[in-house]
C-alpha positions as CSV (number, residue, x, y, z in Angstrom):
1,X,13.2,-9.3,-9.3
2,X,14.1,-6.3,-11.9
3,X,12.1,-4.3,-9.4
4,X,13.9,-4.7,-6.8
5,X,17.2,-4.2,-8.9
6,X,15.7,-0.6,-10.1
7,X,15.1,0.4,-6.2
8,X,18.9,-1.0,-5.6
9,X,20.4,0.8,-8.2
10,X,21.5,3.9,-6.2
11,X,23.2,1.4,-3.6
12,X,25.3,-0.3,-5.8
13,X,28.8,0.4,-3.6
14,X,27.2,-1.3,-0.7
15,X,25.8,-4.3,-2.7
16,X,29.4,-4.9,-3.6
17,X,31.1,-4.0,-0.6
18,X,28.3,-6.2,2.1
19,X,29.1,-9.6,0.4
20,X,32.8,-8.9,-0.5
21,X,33.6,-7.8,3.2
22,X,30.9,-11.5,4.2
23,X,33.4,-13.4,2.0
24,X,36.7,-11.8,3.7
25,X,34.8,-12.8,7.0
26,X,34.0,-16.3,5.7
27,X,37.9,-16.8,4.1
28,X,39.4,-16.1,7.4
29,X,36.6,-18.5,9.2
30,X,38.3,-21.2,6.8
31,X,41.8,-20.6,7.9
32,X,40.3,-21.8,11.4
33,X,40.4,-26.0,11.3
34,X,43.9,-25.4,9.9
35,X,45.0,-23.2,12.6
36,X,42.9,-26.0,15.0
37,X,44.5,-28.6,13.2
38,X,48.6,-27.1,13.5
39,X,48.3,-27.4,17.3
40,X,47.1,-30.5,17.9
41,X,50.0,-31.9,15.2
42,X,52.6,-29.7,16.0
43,X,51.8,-28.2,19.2
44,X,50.1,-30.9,21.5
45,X,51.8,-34.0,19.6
46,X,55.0,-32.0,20.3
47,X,54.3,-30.4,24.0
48,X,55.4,-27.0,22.9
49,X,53.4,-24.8,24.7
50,X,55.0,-21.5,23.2
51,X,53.2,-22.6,19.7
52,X,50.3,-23.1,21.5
53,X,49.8,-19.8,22.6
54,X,50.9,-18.8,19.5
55,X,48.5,-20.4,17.2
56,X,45.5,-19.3,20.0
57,X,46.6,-16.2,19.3
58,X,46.2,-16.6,15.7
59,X,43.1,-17.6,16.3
60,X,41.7,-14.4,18.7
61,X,43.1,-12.6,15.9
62,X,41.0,-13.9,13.4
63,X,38.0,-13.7,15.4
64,X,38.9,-10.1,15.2
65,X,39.0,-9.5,12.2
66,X,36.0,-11.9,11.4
67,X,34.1,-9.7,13.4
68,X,34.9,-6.5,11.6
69,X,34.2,-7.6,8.5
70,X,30.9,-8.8,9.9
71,X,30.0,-5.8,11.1
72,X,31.1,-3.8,8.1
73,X,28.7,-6.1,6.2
74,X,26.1,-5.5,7.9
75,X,26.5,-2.0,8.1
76,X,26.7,-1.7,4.1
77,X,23.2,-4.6,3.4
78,X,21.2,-2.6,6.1
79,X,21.9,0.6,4.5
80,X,21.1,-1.1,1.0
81,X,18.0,-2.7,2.0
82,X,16.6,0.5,4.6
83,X,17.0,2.8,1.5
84,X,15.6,0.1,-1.2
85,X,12.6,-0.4,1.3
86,X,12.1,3.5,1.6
87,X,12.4,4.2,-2.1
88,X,10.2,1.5,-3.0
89,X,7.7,2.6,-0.5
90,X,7.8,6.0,-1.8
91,X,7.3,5.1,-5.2
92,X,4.7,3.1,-4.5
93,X,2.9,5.6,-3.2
94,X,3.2,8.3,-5.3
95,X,2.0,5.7,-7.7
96,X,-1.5,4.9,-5.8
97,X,-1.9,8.5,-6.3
98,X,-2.0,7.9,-10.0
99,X,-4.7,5.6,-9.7
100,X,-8.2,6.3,-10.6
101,X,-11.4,6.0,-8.5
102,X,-11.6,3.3,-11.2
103,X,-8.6,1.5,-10.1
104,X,-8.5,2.2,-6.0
105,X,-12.0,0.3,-6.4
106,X,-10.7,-3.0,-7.9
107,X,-7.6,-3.1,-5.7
108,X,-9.0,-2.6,-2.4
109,X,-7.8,-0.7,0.4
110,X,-6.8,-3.1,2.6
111,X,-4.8,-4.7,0.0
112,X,-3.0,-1.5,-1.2
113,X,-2.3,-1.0,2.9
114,X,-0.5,-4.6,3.1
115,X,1.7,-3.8,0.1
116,X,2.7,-0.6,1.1
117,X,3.5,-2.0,4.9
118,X,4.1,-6.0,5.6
119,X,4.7,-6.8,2.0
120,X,7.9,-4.1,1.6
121,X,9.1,-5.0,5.2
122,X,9.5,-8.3,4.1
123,X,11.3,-7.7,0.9
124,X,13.5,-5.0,2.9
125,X,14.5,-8.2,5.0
126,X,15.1,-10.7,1.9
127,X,17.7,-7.7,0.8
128,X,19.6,-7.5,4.1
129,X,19.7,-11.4,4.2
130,X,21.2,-11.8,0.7
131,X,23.4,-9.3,0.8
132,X,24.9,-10.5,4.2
133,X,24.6,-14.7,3.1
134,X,23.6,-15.4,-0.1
135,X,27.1,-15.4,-1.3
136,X,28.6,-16.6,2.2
137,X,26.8,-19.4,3.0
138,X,27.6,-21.0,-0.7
139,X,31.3,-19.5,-0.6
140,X,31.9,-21.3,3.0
141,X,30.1,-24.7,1.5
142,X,32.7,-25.0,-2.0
143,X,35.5,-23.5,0.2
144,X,35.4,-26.3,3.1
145,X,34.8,-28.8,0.4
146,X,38.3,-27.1,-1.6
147,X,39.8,-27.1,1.9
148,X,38.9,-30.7,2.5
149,X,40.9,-31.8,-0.8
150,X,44.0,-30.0,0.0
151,X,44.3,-32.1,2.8
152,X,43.5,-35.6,1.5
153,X,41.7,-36.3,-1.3
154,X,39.9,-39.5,-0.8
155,X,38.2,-38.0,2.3
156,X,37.2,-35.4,0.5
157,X,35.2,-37.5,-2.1
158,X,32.7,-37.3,1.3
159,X,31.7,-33.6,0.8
160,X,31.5,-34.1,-3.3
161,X,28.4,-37.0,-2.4
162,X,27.2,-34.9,0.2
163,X,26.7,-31.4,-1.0
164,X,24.9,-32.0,-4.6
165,X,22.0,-33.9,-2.3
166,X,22.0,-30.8,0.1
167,X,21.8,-28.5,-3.2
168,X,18.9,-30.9,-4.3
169,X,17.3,-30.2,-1.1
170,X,17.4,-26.5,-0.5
171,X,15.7,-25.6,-4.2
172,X,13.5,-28.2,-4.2
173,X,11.8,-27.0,-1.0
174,X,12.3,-23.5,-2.4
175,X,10.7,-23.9,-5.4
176,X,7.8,-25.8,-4.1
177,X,6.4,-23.1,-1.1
178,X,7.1,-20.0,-3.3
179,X,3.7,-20.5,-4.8
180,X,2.4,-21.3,-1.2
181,X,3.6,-17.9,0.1
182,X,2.2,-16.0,-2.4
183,X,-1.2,-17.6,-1.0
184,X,-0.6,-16.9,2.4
185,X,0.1,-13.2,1.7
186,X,-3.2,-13.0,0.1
187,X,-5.1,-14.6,2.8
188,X,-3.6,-11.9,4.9
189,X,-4.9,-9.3,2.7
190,X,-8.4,-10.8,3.3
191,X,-7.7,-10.6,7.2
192,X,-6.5,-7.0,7.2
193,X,-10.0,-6.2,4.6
194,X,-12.2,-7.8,7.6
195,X,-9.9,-6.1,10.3
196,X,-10.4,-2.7,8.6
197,X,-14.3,-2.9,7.7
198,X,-15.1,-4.4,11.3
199,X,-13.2,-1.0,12.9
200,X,-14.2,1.5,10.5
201,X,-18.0,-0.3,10.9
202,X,-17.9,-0.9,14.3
203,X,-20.9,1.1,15.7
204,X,-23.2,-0.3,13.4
205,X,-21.7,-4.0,14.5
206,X,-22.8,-3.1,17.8
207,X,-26.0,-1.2,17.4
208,X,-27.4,-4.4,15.5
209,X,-25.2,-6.5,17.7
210,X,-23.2,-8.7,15.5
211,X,-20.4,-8.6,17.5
212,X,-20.1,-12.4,17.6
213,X,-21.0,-13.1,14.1
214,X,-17.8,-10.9,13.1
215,X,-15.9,-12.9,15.6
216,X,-17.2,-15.9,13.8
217,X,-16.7,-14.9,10.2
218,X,-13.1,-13.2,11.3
219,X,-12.2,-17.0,13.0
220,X,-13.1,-18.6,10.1
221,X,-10.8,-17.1,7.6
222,X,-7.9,-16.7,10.5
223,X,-7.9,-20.7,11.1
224,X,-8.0,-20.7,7.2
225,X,-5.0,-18.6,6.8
226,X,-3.4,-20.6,9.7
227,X,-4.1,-23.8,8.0
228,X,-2.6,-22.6,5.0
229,X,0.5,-20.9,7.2
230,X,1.3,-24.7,8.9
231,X,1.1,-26.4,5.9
232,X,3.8,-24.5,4.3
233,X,5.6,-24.2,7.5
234,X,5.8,-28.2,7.8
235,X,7.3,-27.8,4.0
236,X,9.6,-25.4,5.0
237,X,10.3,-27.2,7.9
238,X,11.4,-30.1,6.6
239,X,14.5,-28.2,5.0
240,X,16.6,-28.1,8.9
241,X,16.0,-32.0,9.7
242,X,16.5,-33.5,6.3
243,X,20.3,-31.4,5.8
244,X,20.9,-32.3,9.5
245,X,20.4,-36.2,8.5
246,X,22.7,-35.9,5.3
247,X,25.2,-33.9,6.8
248,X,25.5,-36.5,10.1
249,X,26.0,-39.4,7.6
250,X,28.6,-37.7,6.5
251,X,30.3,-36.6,9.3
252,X,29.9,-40.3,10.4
253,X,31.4,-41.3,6.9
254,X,34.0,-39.1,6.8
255,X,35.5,-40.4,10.2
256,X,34.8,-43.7,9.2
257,X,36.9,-42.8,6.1
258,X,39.6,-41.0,8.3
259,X,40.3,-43.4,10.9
260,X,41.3,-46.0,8.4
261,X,43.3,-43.1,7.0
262,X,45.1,-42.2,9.6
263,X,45.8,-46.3,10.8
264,X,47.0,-46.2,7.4
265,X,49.4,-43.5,8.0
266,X,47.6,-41.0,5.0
267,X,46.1,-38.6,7.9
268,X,46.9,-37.1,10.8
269,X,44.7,-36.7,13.7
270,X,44.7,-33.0,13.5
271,X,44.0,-33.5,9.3
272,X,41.0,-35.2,10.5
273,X,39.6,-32.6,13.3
274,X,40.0,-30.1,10.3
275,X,37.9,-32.4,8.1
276,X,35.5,-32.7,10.9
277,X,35.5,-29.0,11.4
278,X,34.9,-28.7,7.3
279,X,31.9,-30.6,7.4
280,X,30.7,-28.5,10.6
281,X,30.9,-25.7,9.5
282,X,29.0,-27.2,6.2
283,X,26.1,-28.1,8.3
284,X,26.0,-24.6,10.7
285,X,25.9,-22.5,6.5
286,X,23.3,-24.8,5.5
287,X,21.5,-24.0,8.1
288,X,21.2,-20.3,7.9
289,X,21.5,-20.6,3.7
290,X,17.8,-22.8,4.3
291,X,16.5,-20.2,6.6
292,X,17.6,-17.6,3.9
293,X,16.1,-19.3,1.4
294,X,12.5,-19.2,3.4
295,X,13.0,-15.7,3.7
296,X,14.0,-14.8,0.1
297,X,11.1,-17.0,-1.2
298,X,8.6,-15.1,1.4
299,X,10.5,-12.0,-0.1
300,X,9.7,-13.0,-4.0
301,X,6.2,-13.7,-3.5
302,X,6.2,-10.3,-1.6
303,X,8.1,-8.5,-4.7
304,X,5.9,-10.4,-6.8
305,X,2.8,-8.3,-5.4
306,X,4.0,-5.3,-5.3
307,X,5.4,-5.2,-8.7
308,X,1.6,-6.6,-10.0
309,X,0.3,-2.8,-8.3
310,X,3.2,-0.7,-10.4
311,X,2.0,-2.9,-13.3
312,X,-1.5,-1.3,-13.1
313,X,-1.8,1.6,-14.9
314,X,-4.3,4.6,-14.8
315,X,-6.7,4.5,-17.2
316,X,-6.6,8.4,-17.0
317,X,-3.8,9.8,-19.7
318,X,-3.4,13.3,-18.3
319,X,-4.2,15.8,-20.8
320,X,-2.0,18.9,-22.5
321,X,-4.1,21.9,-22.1
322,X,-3.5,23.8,-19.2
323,X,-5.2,27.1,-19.8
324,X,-8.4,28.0,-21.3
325,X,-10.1,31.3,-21.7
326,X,-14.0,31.0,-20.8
327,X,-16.6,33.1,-23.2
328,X,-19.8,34.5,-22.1
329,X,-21.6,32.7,-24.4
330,X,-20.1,28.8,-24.0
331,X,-21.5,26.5,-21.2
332,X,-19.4,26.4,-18.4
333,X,-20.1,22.7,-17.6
334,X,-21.8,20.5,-20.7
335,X,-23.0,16.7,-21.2
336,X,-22.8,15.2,-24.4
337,X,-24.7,12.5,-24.4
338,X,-22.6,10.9,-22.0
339,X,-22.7,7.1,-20.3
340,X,-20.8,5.8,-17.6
341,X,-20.4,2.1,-16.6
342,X,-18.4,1.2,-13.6
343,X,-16.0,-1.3,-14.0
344,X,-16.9,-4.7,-13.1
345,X,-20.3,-3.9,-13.3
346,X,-23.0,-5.3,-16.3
347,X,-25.2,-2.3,-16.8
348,X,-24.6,1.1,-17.0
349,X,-24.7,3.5,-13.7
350,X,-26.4,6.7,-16.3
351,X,-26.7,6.5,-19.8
352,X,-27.6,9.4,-22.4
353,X,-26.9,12.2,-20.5
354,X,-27.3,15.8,-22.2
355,X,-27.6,19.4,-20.6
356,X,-25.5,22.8,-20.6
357,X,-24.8,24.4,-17.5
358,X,-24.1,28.2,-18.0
359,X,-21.4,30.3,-15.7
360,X,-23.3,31.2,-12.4
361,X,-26.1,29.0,-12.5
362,X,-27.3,26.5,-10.2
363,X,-28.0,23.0,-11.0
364,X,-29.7,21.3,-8.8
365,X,-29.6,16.7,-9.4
366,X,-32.2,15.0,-7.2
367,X,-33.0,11.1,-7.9
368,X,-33.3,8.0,-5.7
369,X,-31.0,5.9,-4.2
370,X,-28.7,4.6,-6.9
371,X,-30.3,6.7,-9.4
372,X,-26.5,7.7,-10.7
373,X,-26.3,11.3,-8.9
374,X,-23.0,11.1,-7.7
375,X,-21.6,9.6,-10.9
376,X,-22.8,12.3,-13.2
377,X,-20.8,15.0,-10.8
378,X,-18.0,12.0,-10.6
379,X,-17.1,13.1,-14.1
380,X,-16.7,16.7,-13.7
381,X,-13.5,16.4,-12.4
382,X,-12.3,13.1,-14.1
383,X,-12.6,11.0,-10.7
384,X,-14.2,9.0,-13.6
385,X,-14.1,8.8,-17.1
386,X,-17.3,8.6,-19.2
387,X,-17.2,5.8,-21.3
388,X,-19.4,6.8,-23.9
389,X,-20.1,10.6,-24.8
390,X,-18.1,14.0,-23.8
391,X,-17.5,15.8,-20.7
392,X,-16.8,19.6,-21.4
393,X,-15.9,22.2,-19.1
394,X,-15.2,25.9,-20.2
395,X,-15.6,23.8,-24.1
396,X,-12.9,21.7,-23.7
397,X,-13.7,17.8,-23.0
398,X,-12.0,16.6,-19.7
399,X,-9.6,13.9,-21.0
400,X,-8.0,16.9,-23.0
401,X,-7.3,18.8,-19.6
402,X,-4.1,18.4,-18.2
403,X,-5.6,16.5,-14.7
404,X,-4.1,19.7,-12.0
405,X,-5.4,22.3,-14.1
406,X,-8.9,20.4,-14.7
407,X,-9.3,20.2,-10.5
408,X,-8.0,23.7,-9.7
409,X,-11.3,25.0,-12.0
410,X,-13.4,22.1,-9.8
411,X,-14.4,22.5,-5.9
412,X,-15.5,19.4,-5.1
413,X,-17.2,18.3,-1.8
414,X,-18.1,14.5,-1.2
415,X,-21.0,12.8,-0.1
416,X,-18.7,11.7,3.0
417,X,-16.7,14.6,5.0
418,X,-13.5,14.0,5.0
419,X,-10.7,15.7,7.1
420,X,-7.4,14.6,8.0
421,X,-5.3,15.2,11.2
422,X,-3.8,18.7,11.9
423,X,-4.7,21.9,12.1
424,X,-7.7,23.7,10.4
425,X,-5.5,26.1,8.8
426,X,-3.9,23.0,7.0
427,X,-6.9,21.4,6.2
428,X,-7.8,24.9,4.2
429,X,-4.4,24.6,2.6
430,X,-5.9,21.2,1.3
431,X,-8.0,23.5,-1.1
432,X,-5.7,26.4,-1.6
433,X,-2.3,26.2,-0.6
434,X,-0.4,29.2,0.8
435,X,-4.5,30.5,1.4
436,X,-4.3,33.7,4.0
437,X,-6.1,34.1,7.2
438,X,-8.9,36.5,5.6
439,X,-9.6,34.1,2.5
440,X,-10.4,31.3,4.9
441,X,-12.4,33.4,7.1
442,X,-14.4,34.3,4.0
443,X,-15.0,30.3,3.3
444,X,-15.7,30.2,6.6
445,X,-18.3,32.8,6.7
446,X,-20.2,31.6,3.3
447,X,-20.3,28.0,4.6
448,X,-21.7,28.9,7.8
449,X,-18.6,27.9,10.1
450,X,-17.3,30.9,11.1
451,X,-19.5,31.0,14.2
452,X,-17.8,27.2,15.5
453,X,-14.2,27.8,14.5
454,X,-14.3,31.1,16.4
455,X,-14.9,29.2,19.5
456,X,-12.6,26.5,19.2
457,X,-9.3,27.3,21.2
458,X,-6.6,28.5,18.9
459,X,-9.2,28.9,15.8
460,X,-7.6,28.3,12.9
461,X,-4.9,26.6,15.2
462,X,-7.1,24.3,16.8
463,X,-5.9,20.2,16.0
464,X,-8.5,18.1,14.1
465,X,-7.7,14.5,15.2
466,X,-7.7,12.0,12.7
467,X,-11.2,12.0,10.0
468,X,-12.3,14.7,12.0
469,X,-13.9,12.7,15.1
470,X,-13.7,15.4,17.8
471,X,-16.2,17.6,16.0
472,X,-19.4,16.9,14.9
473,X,-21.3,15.4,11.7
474,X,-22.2,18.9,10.9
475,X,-18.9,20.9,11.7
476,X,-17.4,18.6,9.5
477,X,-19.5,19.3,6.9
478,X,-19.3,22.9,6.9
479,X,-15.2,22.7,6.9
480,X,-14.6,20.4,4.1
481,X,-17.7,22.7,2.2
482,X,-15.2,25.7,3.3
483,X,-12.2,23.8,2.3
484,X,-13.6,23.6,-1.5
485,X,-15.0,27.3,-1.5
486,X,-11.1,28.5,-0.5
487,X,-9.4,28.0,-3.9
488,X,-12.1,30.1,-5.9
489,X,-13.7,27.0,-7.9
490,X,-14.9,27.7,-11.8
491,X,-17.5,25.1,-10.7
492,X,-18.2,24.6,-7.5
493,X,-20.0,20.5,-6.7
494,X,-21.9,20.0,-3.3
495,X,-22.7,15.9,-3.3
496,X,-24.8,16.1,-0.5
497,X,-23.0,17.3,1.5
498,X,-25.5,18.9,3.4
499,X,-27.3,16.1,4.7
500,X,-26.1,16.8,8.3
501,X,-26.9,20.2,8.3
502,X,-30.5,21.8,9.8
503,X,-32.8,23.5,7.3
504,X,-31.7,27.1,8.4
505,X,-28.2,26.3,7.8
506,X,-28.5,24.5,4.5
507,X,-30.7,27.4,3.3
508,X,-28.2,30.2,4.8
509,X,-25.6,28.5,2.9
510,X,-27.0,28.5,-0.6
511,X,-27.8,31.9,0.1
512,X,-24.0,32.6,0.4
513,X,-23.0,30.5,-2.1
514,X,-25.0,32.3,-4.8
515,X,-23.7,35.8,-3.8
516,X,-20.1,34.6,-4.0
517,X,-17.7,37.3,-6.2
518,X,-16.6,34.5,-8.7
519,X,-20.2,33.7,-9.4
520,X,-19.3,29.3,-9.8
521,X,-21.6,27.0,-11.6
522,X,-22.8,25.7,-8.9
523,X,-24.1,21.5,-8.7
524,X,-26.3,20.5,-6.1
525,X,-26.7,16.8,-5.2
526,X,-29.3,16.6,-2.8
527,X,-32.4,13.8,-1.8
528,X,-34.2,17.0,-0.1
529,X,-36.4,19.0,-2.8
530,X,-36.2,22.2,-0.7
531,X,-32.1,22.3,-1.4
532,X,-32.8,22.5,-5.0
533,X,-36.3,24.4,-5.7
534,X,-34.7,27.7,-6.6
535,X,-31.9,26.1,-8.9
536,X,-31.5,27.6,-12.3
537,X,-32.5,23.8,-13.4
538,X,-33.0,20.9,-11.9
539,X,-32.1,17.2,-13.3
540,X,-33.9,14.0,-12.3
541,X,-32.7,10.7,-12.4
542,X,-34.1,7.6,-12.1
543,X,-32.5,4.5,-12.5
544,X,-29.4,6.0,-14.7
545,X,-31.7,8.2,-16.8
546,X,-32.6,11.2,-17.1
547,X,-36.4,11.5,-16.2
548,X,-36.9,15.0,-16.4
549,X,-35.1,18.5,-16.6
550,X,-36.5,21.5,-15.9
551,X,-37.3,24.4,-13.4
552,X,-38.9,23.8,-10.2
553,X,-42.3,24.5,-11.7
554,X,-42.1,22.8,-14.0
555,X,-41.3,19.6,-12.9
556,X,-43.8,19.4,-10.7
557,X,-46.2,20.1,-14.2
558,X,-44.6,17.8,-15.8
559,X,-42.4,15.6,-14.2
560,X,-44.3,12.3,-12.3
561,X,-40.5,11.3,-10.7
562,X,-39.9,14.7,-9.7
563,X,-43.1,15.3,-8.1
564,X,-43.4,12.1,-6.1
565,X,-40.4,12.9,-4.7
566,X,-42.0,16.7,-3.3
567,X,-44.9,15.5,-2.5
568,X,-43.7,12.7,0.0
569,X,-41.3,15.2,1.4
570,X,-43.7,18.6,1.7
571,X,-47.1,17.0,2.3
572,X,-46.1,14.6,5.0
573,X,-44.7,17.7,6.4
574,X,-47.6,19.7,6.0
575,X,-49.7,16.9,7.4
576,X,-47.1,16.9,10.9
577,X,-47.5,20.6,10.8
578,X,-51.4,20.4,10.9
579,X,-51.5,17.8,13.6
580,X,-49.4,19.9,15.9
């Protein structure tokens, strides 16, 4: 709830003005059963038909003026609500981009993705509906009951019996499928994880053809989620029939109660239309107040999760240094015995990790799969924290760097390529914004793309759709490499990121990398041997350890890990070559 007050504190005019210009609407719908109830006393009792027309157009007028006000209100709680919804949607954004690889991993995706979309529109809704009837709805209830005992006080006595049990049955039912809606908005976070791994996965579904297992497993947790969306639906269902039943008994009470009043001479007939009327328009507010309070309960439980992701916290305090002067003589990249364990997770991913990396060199990081490659360049530039040892870059440990000016020293090019729709000029400004024509040409030209992007229509023009599907595997690769090389890296990380690139290509492009102006550390992740041979040093791992370090030669001298992994590669080549 005080989150939803801190996005609504900018529209505070309209939160006052939507419910005071509701309850100007609802005091002029209260003036109705008396207006109803002067004509048939005074007008048809009487035959005058001038006072007729007059009170009919008494009434028109009100109906007029109802209607303004209604609009008015709803003009002023949609503009609350819109700009709530789009503030809290902006600031949950920007705070997902606070969030580290550590915390993105626990969430989930497809959680984060419900939040950010069904969760808010919901909660935008619960605003418009309370602003517009939560004070209406209650206002009309206590005011046709006040009504009712200005006009006889022993038929009123109906409404004081009647509305306390229609209180006790609106929270009650409120209070009891809150908790159930906070469940059924998690079962649809499960749906929307399956939805999302089955499209992003879907040629692999098909290649091993598991189509119908999918179907299976995504039925299974659907009819769960169903289940669980009926059950709370009968609940919640129960709220319409069980006020309909206690305001009928009342209606039949209170013109039990009247016509013995009006016999009696105490009541007149039109006294008791009015009372009727009362209890009407009790029932018809009861109504929409139990539909609002479905709606603000799906809206808390929504609030409820979203407030839980502000509540998360980085576990990354940005840093204060933002400029530091390298010297010849420090490492430009150094690992103090340094250990990382992911979260979640019982053993460590690398553990006792220690080398220096001088300006310009090339290290090269071969291991197995799993071996904890990608995590030791992970903590270059903080996508991770180490959790036991130091990080240093130009001397200074990471978690000291202020985080922009630790990323703007680090080019960093994933294991996966990944581009985003628009133009390849913009997808250069990714790396270095404001980058000119000829500084992307020269990325292009030392990661090998120049020769594609000059045939594309429009070159740097030329629309990539959406993660990059009308070019291929390869293409890719060499633009996201180029996208990294743009901004001039201190330290320049390739995480295999060459994989889907032919041997030529790959070799052409560490060629160009080394002869670059800025001379970068350089850090090679690669499974293929040949990518690292001629790397200033090499680091094996194997199994989150470091199993050797050294040149190329020797390695293979000394270095069992290291040398399995050339010989399968080279010899079974060797062996193809011979048979040919």
């Amino acid at each position: 709830m005080k989150m939803i007050m801190r996005f609504l504190k900018d529209y505070k005019k309209e939160c006052v003005l939507a419910p005071l210009f509701k309850m100007l609407e609802a005091i002029f719908e209260l003036f109705v059963p008396l207006v109803v109830s002067s004509v048939i006393d005074k007008g048809i009792a009487n035959g005058d038909k001038g006072y007729i027309m007059q009170m009919c157009f008494m009434l028109i007028l009100l109906a007029i003026i109802g209607l303004v006000c209604a609009i008015t209100a709803q003009y002023f709680s949609a503009k609350a609500a819109v700009g709530a919804a789009t503030g809290m949607r902006h600031s949950l954004f920007a705070h997902i981009q606070t969030f580290s690889f550590t915390e993105m991993d626990t969430l989930g995706t497809s959680t984060l993705v419900t939040r950010m979309t069904s969760d808010i529109n919901q909660v935008q809704n619960g605003i418009n509906m309370v602003l517009r009837l939560f004070l209406r709805s209650p206002f009309i209830v206590f005011g046709a009951m006040i009504m009712a005992f200005t006009i006889d006080v022993k038929a009123a006595l109906v409404f004081v019996a009647a509305i306390p049990i229609l209180t006790l049955i609106v929270f009650g039912i409120m209070l009891t499928t809150r908790p159930m809606y906070k469940n059924v908005q998690s079962g649809l976070d499960k749906i929307l994880g399956i939805t999302r791994e089955n499209l992003t996965g879907v040629r692999v579904i098909r290649a091993f053809n598991k189509e119908q297992d999918e179907v299976k497993r995504f039925k299974k947790d659907n009819e769960s989620l169903n289940r669980l969306q009926k059950f709370v639906g009968k609940i919640s269902g129960l709220m319409n029939p069980l006020t309909y039943v206690v305001v009928n008994v009342s209606i039949i009470a209170l013109i039990w109660i009247g016509a013995i009043r009006v016999n009696a001479g105490a009541l007149t007939q039109g006294q008791v239309v009015a009372l009727y009327n009362y209890m009407s328009q009790i029932l018809v507010e009861l109504i929409k107040l139990a539909n609002l309070i479905i709606t603000i309960t799906k809206a808390l439980a929504c609030a409820g999760r979203i407030e839980s992701v502000f509540e998360v916290t980085s576990g990354m305090a940005d840093g204060s240094v933002k400029e530091v002067a390298a010297k010849e003589e420090q490492p430009s990249v150094e690992f103090k015995n340094v250990s990382l364990t992911y979260s979640g997770s019982g053993a460590p991913s690398v553990e006792g990790i220690n080398f220096k990396a001088m300006k310009g060199q090339t290290i090269g990081v071969i291991g197995g799969t799993g071996s904890g490659k990608s995590s030791i360049v992970n903590l270059i530039p903080r996508l991770y924290d180490a959790t036991q040892g130091e990080v240093l870059v130009d001397g200074v440990n990471v978690k000291d760097y202020d985080i922009e000016t630790l990323r703007n020293k680090v080019g960093i090019v994933m294991q996966k390529a990944v581009l985003f729709k628009g133009t390849i000029r913009e997808n250069m400004w990714m790396g270095k914004k404001g980058a000119t024509d000829e500084q992307i040409d020269e990325a292009f030209e030392i990661s090998q793309s120049k020769e594609f992007v000059d045939s594309k229509q429009g070159r740097l023009d030329y629309v990539i759709e959406q993660g990059g599907k009308n070019l291929s595997g390869g293409q890719r690769q060499r633009l996201t490499i180029a996208r990294a090389i743009v901004r001039k890296p201190d330290v320049l990380i390739l995480d295999d990121s060459a994989s889907a690139l032919d041997f030529a290509t790959d070799a052409a492009l560490r060629k160009a990398i080394r002869g670059m102006n800025n001379s970068p550390t350089v850090f090679i992740v690669s499974q293929r041997a040949a990518s690292l041979m001629y790397a200033d040093l090499i680091i094996v791992l194997d199994d989150g350890q470091v199993a050797g370090m050294g040149t190329h030669d020797e390695l293979l001298a000394n270095c069992e890990v290291y040398k399995e992994i050339y010989e399968s590669q080279f010899k079974k080549a060797d062996s193809e070559g011979g048979v040919a």
